[in-house]
N, C-alpha and C positions, 0 to 999 in steps of 0.2 A: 608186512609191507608198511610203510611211514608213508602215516595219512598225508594229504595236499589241504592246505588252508587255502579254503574257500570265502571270497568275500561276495556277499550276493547285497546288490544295492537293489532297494524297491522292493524288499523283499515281501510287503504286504499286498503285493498284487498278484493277480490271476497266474502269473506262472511261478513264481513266488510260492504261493501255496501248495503248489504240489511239490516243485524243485526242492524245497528244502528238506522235506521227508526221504527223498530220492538219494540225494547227496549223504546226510546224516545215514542211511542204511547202507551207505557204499565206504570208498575208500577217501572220505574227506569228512574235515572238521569247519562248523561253520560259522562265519563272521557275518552278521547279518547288519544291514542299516537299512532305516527308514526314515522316513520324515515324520511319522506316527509311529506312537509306541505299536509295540509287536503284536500281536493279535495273539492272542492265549493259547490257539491250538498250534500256534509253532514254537512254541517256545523252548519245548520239549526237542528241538532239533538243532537247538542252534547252541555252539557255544560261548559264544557273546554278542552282543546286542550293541549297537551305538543309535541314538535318536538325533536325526541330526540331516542336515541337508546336502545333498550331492556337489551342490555349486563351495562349498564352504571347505577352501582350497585348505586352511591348517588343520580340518577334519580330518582330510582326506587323505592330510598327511601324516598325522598320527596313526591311522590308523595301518598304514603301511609300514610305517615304522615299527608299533609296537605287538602287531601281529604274526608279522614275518609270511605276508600272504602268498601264496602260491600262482593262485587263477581266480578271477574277478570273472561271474556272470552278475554283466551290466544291464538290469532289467531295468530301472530307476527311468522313466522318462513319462510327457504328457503328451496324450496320443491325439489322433488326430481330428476328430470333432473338437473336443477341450482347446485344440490347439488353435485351431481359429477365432476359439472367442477371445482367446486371450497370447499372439502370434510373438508378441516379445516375451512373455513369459518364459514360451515353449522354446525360444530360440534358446532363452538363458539356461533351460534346465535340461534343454539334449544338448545343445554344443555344450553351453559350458560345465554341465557336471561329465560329459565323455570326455573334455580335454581335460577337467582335474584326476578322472582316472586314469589317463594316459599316462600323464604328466607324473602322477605321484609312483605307478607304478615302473616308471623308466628312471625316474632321480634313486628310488631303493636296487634296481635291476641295476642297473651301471653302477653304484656301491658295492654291493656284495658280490656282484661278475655272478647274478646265477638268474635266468629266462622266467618271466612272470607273464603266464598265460591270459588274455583279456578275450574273454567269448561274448558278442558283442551282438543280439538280436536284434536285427532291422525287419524289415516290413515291404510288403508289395508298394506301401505309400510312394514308394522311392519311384516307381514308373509314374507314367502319364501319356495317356492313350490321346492323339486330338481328339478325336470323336468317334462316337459308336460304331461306324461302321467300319473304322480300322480294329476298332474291339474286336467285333463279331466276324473280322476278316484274318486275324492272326491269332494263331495260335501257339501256347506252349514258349510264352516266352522267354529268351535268353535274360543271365544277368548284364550283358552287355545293352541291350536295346531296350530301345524309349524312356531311359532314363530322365525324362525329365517333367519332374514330381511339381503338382499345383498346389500341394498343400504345406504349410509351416511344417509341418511334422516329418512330410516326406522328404522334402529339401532338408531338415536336418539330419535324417536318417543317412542318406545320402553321403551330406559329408562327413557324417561320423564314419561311417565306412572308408573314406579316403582319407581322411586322418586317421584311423587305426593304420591304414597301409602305411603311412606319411611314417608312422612311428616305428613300425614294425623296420621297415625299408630304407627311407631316407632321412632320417632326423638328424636336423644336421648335417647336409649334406658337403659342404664344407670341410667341414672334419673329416678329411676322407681315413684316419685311421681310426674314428670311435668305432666302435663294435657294438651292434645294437642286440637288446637283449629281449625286446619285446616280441610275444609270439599273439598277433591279431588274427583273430578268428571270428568270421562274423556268418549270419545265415540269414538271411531273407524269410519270412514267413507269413502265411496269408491268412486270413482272418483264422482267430483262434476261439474255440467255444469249450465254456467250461463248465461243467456241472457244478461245483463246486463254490464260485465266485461268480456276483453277479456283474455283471460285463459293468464299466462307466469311462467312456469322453471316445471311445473308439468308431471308427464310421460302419465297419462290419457290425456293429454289435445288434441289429433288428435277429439276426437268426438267431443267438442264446437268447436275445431279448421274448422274441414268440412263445420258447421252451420253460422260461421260467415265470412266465408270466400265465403261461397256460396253466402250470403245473399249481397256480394259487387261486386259481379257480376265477382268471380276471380275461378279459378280452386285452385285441392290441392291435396297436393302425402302424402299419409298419411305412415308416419315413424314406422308402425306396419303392418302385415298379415293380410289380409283381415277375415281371421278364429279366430282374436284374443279378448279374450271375458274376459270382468271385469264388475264389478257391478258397477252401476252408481247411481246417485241422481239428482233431478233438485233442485238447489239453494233455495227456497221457502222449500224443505221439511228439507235441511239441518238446516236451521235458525229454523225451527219449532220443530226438536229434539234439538236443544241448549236450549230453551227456557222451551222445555217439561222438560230437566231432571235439567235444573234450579230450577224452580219451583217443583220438586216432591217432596216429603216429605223422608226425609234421613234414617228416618226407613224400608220403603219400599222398599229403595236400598238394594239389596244383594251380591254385587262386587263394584266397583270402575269405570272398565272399561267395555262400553258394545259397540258391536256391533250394526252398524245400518246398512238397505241395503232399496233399494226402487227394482229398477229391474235389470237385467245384459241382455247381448246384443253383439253382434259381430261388429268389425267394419264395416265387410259388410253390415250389416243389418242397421244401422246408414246412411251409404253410399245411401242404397236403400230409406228409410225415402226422406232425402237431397236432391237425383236427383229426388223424384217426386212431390217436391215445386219448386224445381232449375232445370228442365231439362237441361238447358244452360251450367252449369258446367260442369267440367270433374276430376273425382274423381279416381287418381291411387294410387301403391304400392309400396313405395322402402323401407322396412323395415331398420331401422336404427338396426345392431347388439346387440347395447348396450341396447336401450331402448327397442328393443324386446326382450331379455334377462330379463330384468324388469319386463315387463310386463308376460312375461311367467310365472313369480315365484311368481305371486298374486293371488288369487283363482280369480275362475271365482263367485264363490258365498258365502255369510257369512249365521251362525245364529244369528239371530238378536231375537228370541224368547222370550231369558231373557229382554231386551229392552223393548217387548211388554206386557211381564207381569208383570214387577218391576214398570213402570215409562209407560205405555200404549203409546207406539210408534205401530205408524202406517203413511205411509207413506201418499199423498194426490194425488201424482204422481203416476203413471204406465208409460209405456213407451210409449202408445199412448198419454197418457192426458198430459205428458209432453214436449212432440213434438207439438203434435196439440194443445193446450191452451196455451203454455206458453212458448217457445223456438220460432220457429217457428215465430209466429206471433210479438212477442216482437224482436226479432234480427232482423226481415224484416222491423218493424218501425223504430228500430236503425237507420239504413240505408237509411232508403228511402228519 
């Protein structure tokens, strides 16, 4: 079977790291970009490299051209702690390096008349709860509802997702004979924890933050309520729904965007996990206003249902078997 060129952007970050071992062992060849050079231990995975910036629209388009890409996993973006400090930045490098992906992969798709796949990771950020007690009152939320995100980050998430549909569906809509070639694929996902990488600018990141700081023999004051609770993933099940809804068959899909969740969890309960591999640490609370405000306005839980019946997601993690198999034991070799 004839590999799929894969162009994976941001490829130095947390999903990044695992994605490219995954893909490189599967049925695809890999284009990778970043804004920093490549990090050593991927190197070995990728078949070429470009350093260079997602917003940097003649990059973008080279490298469409001279790649001949198949499917773009768009990991490239500034999350959303980072995103606040710095709220024009983040606008320029999630809208505009997702509209130079868009863009570059619909001018080569409408040339050559052949569908370029854009799998397009978004984030719980995209909701916004008013306040706790509609949190703690709903459950299991749809991707339709409460959509509406307080953070730069989430608001751009947001509309990268309706601008993939924009591309995918209506571009152009005028032209009522163009024939569009883009197939948007996008998945919501809730905080992600990796043994691997060490978390940086994300507002979930206090729970890897506890795990890898425990594991260096350091104490840690976690910037959230010890009562505050969001859905999590471990790193492995994330890279395994990219790959699932890669691969599904486009008929089978009935949205765009889906939801995915593995399990949700308090940071106490985290904390409790932590000190009984780590008794030596010391695990306290100084909520940060801002980011506990954040966090307040993300569900504690999604539906992830449509997921599992369009494109058969299922998670491989729960939140013992991600502790004990695979967090846990992998961050303490880190270190040791």
């Amino acid at each position: 079977m004839e590999k799929r060129i894969a162009l994976v952007t941001g490829a130095n970050g947390e999903v990044g790291h695992l994605l490219l071992g995954k893909l490189a062992a599967g049925n695809y060849e890999v284009v990778a970009l970043d804004l920093n050079d490549l990090d050593q231990t991927l190197s070995g995975f990728v078949k070429k490299f470009y350093k260079g910036d997602i917003t940097d629209e003649a990059l973008l388009s080279s490298i469409f051209q001279n790649e001949h890409i198949d499917i773009v996993f768009h990991l490239a973006a500034v999350l959303s702690t980072s995103g606040e400090k710095n709220p024009e930045l983040a606008h320029h490098v999630n809208v505009g390096g997702t509209l130079n992906i868009l863009k570059s992969a619909n001018t080569i798709s409408q040339a050559s008349k052949k569908k370029i796949t854009v799998i397009y990771p978004s984030s719980i950020a995209v909701y916004g709860l008013p306040d706790l007690v509609t949190k703690n009152s709903a459950s299991f939320i749809g991707e339709g509802q409460f959509t509406n995100p307080i953070t730069m980050y989430g608001i751009n998430k947001l509309y990268g997702e309706n601008l993939g549909i924009y591309f995918e569906k209506y571009y152009k809509l005028l032209e009522k004979s163009q024939e569009r070639y883009i197939d948007f694929r996008c998945i919501r996902f809730p905080g992600l924890i990796s043994a691997v990488t060490v978390p940086s600018g994300g507002t979930s990141d206090y729970a890897p933050e506890m795990i890898h700081t425990a594991a260096q023999g350091q104490g840690y004051e976690s910037f959230v309520r010890e009562d505050s609770v969001l859905p999590f993933m471990a790193m492995p099940d994330a890279v395994k729904a990219l790959l699932l809804i890669a691969d599904a068959q486009k008929e089978k899909l009935t949205q765009n965007v889906y939801n995915v969740s593995s399990f949700s969890v308090s940071a106490k309960e985290i904390a409790e996990i932590v000190l009984k591999v780590f008794p030596e640490t010391m695990i306290g609370y100084n909520p940060d206003p801002a980011r506990q405000r954040i966090v307040d306005s993300w569900p504690s839980n999604v539906n992830d249902t449509t997921a599992r019946r369009d494109w058969s997601w299922s998670p491989d993690y729960d939140i013992k078997k991600a502790f004990e198999e695979y967090l846990i034991p992998e961050i303490t070799k880190k270190y040791s």
